[in-house]
BALO-647375 format. One record per residue (C-alpha): x, y, z. Coordinates in steps of 0.2 Angstrom, whole numbers, padded with zeros to 4 digits, always signed. Example, Ala and Ser with C-alpha at 12.3 -4.5 7.8 and 13.67 -1.06 7.14 Angstrom:
+0062-0022+0039
+0068-0005+0036
END
This chain:
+0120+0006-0129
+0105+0009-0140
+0089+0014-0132
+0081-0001-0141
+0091-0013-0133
+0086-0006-0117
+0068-0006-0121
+0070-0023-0124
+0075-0026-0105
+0063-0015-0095
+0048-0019-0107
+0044-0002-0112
+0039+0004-0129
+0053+0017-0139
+0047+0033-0149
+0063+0035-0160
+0081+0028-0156
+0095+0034-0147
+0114+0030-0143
+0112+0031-0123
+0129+0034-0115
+0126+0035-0096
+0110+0038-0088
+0104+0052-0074
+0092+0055-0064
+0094+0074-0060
+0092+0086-0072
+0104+0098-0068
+0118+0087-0071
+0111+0079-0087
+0125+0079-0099
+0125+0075-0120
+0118+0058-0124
+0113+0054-0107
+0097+0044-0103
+0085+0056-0090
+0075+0044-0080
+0059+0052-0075
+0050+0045-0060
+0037+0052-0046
+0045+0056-0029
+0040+0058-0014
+0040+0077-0015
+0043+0081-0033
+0041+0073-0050
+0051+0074-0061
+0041+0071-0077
+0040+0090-0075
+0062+0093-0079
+0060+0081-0095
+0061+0097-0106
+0078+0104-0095
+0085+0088-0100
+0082+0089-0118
+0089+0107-0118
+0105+0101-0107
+0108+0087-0121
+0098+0071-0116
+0099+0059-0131
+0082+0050-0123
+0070+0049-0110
+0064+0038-0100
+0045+0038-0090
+0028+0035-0087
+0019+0045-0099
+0023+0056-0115
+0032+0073-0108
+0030+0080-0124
+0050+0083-0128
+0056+0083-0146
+0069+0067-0140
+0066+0048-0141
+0056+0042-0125
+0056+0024-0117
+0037+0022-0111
+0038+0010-0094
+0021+0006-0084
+0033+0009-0067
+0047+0021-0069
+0055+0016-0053
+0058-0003-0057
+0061+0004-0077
+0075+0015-0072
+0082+0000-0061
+0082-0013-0073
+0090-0001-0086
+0105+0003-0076
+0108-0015-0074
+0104-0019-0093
+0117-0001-0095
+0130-0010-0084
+0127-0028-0093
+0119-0036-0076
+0136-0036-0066
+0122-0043-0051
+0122-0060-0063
+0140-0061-0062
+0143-0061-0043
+0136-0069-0028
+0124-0056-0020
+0120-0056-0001
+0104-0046+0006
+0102-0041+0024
+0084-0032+0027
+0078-0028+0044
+0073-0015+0058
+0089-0014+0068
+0107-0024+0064
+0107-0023+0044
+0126-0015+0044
+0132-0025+0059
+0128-0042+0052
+0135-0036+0035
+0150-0032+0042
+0150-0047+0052
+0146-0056+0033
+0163-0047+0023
+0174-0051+0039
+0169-0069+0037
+0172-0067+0019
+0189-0059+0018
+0195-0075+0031
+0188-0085+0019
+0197-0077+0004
+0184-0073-0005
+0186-0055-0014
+0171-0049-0005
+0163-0030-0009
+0152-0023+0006
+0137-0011+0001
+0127+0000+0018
+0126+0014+0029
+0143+0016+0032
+0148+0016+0014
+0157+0006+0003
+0173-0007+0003
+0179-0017-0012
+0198-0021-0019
+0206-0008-0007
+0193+0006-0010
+0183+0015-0001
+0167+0024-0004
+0160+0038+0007
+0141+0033+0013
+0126+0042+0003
+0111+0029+0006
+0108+0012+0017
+0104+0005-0003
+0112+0017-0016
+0098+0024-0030
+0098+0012-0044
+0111+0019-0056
+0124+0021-0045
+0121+0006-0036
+0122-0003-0054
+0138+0007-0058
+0147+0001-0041
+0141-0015-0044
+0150-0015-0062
+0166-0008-0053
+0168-0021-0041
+0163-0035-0055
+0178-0025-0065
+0192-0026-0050
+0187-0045-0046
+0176-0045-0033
+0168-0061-0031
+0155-0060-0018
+0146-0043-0011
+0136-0041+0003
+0125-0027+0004
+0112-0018+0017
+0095-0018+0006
+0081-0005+0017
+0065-0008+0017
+0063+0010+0007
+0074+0002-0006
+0062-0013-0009
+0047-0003-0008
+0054+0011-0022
+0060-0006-0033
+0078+0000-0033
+0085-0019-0033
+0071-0024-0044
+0082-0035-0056
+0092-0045-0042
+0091-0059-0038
+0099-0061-0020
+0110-0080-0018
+0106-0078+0000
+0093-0066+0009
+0096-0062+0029
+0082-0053+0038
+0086-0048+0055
+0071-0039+0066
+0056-0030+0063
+0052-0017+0074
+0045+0001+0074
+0053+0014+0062
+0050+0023+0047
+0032+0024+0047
+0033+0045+0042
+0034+0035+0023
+0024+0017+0026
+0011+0022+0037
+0009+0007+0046
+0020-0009+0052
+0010-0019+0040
+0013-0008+0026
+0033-0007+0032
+0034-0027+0036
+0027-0029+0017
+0039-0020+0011
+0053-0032+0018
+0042-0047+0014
+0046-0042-0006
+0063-0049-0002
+0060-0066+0003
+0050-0072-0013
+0059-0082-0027
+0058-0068-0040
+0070-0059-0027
+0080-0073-0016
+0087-0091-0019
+0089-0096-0002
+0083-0086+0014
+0090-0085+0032
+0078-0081+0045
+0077-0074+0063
+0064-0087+0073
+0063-0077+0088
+0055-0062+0078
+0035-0066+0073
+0038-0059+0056
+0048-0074+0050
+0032-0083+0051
+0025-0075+0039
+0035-0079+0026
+0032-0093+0015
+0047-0099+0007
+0058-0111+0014
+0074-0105+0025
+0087-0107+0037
+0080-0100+0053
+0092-0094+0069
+0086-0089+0087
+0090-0090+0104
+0073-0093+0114
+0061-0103+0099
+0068-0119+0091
+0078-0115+0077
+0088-0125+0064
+0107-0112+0071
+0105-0108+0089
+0121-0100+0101
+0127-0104+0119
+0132-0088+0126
+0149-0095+0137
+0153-0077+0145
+0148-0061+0145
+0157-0044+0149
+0159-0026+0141
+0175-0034+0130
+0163-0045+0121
+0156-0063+0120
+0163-0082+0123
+0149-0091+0115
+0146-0110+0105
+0137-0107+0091
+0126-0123+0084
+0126-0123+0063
+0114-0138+0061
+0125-0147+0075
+0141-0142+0069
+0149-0132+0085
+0160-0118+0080
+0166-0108+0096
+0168-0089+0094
+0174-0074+0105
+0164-0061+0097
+0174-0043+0103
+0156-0034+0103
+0144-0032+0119
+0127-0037+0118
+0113-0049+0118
+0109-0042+0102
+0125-0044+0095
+0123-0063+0096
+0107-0062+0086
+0118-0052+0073
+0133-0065+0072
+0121-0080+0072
+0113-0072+0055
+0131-0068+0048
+0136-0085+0050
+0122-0096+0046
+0121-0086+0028
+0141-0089+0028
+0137-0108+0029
+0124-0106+0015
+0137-0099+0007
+0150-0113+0010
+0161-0105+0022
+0170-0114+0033
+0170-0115+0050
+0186-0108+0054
+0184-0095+0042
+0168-0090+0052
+0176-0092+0068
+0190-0081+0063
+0180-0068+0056
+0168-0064+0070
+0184-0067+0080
+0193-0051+0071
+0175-0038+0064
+0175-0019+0070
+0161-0010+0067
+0161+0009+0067
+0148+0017+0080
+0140+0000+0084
+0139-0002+0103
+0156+0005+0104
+0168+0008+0118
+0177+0024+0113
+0183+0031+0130
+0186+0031+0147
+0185+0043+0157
+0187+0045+0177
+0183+0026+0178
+0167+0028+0170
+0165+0023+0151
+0160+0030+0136
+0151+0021+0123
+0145+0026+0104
+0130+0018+0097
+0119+0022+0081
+0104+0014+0091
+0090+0025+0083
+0072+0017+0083
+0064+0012+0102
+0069-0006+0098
+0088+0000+0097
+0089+0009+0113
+0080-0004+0122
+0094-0017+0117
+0109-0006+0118
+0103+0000+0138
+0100-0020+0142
+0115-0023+0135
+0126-0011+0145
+0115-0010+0161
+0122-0029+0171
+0141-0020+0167
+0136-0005+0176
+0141-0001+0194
+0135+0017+0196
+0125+0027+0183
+0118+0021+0168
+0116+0039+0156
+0110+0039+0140
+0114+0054+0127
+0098+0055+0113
+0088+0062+0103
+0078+0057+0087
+0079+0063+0068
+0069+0076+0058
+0055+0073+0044
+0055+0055+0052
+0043+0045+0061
+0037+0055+0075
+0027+0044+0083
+0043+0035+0090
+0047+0049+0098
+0039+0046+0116
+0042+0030+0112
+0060+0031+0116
+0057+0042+0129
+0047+0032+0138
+0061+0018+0135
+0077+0029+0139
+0067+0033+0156
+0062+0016+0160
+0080+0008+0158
+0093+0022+0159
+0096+0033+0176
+0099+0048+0168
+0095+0055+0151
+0103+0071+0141
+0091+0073+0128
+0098+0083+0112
+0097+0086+0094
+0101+0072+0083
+0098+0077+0063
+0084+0087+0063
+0084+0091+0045
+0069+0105+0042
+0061+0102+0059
+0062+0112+0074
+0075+0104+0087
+0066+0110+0102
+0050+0104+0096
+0060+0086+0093
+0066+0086+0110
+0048+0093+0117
+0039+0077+0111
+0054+0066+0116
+0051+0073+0134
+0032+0069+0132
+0036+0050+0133
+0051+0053+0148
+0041+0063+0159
+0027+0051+0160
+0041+0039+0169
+0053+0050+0177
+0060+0067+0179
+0077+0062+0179
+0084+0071+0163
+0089+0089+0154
+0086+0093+0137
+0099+0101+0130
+0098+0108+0111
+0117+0107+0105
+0123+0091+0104
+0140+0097+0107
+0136+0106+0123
+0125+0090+0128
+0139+0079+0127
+0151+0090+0138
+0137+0090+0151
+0135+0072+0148
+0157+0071+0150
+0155+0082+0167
+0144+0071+0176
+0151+0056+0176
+0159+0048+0191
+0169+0031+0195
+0157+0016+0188
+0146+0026+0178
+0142+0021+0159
+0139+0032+0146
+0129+0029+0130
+0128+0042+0118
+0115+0034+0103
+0109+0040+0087
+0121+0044+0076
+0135+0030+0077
+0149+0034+0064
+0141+0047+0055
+0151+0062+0051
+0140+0075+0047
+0124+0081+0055
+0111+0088+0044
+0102+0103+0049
+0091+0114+0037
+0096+0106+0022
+0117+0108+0025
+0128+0094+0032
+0139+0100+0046
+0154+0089+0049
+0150+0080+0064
+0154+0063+0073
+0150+0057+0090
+0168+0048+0094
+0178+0062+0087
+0168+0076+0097
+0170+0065+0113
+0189+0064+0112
+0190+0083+0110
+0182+0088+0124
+0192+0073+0134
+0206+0081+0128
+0201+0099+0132
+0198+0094+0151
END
């Protein structure tokens, strides 16, 4: 594609031409004829690698201001939303040729997706999924980088899947991904938001700022038809029409929860008075929420109701309030419940099945909002009998310091808890105390597989760690 043409489509102004024959965005791995997208990040821009990329075989450049190279460059006011709607432009707008589903929000993004691709596949739609846990399209598989890829190799997946006949995708988009304008040229059929709750203010700075970020979703240049949660107080705020859904304020999509128990969920579900029963095969109040959002966007999408039915009937969701063992009749669960929000639901959603201890394994990320950090300490010791409190990714922080602010919120409520550092030795102690009745939550990390600790990725995953030491006993 020549540079000129993508000019055309991002609204930038060309300093030469160029034959463009994949873009990048690292210039490390910039290869001969390749566009290099230059753009500020949040620790580094890279404005300042424009020259590497020329000397590694760039054909162009694209960015916010003359880097002084001897290659074309593509001039864009906002680099960010330039680079994004080049690689659609690059891709020739795969997002125009299928029917794209968004789900935003604080807490239930990849359950209610996978919820969404469930209801799909029994519906026979060719469906591609897009979140935290990866990709799935035609058969393949995609290993998980980022809840919202970056724009070129979202663009790029999105191409593939258009290529092997998806019809319908559904993807997770973050509220990082809106504010940084990486789905900027899409136009979402349906947009689902699902909560919006405390997280993620290490980057927004406040709920305002992170609420806004979402609230870009749900605007016409971005959705065609919305679906939104009632009982949340942000729905109110937005101001195009949509479909709401709740279970304590009036709402156009409401459920009647039947019955209850560890196993999962009998309920009604009301679509605009059509009745649909489902046996949802997940715990939790919060899981309702999720399976009303799935299937009020299925109906907006013209799913049946058998197909919605069946689908809810038959979803698995790796790490999402997961029963993964048993052991000496108490049982082990797997949760990726990460913000105060999460472990708030998760513990009230397990506590009425619990007949003797209700423990809670947890810890909190690194270079990450801090400030939920007693937060969830306070809640773990308000609603949980006994805590282990651990490492969970701490990236470049200091675990012990992680756990030491953790602590500062649980001690204001109880004593009852041990901190240990090594997630693996937490979770044997965790394993040894149990006794007939007990429940064990172990949160934060869900179905990850690795666990990042200054800068490396150490293979790493809840379930899988759990059934070893099972085992070992």
């Amino acid at each position: 594609m020549k540079l000129s043409e993508l000019a055309k489509e991002v609204r930038g102004k060309c300093s030469g031409e160029a034959e463009i024959g994949s873009l990048a965005t690292d210039s490390r791995v910039v290869g001969k004829g390749d566009l290099f997208c230059c753009f500020c990040g949040t620790h580094t821009d890279s404005h300042a690698f424009a020259q590497m990329a020329e000397e590694r075989g760039a054909a162009a450049v694209l960015a916010e201001h003359d880097t002084g190279v001897g290659i074309p460059q593509l001039i864009v006011p906002d680099a960010r939303e330039g680079m994004a709607r080049a690689a659609a432009a690059f891709y020739r707008h795969p997002e125009r040729d299928l029917h794209m589903i968004g789900v935003t929000g604080t807490n239930g993004k990849t359950t209610v997706t996978h919820m969404l691709f469930s209801i799909l596949t029994e519906a026979g739609r060719r469906a591609g999924l897009i979140g935290t846990l990866g990709a799935k399209y035609d058969h393949a598989v995609v290993p998980p980088a980022l809840t919202t890829p970056d724009p070129v190799a979202l663009f790029s997946l999105l191409s593939e899947m258009r290529r092997t006949g998806t019809d319908t995708v559904v993807m997770e988009v973050s509220a990082h991904a809106l504010a940084l304008k990486k789905v900027a040229p899409i136009c979402f059929d349906v947009a689902v938001f699902t909560n919006l709750t405390q997280d993620h203010l290490d980057f927004f700075g406040d709920m305002q700022s992170y609420g806004a970020a979402k609230a870009a979703l749900f605007t016409r240049a971005h959705c065609r038809d919305a679906v939104l949660n009632a009982d949340d107080a942000f729905s109110r705020t937005v101001e195009m029409p949509a479909a709401t859904y709740g279970l304590e304020c009036p709402a156009d999509n409401f459920a009647l929860i039947e019955e209850e128990s560890l196993e999962g969920t009998h309920m009604l579900l009301n679509l605009e008075d059509d009745l649909i029963e489902v046996r949802l095969p997940m715990a939790g109040r919060h899981n309702v929420y999720n399976a009303l959002a799935a299937a009020v966007c299925a109906r907006r999408m013209g799913v049946s109701s058998d197909a919605i039915a069946r689908g809810l009937a038959k979803v698995n969701v790796e790490g999402r309030l997961e029963r993964v063992a048993a052991c000496g009749g108490a049982d082990i669960f797997v949760d990726f419940a990460h913000t105060p929000d999460g472990i708030l639901r998760s513990l009230e959603a397990l506590r009425p099945y619990c007949k003797g201890r209700l423990i809670l394994l947890f810890g909190c990320g690194g270079n990450r909002d801090r400030a939920k950090r007693p937060i969830m300490g306070e809640i773990a010791a308000s609603h949980a009998d006994f805590a282990v409190i651990t490492s969970d990714n701490p990236r470049f922080e200091d675990p012990a310091a992680i756990i030491a602010e953790i602590e500062e919120g649980y001690r204001k409520i109880s004593s009852h808890y041990v901190a240990i550092e090594e997630r693996e030795e937490a979770t044997k102690y965790a394993l040894g105390m149990l006794s007939r009745g007990d429940i064990l939550l172990v949160a934060g990390k869900g179905g990850e597989e690795e666990q990042e600790i200054m800068g490396i990725k150490y293979s790493y995953n809840d379930k899988t760690m759990i059934k070893s030491l099972l085992e070992k006993d």
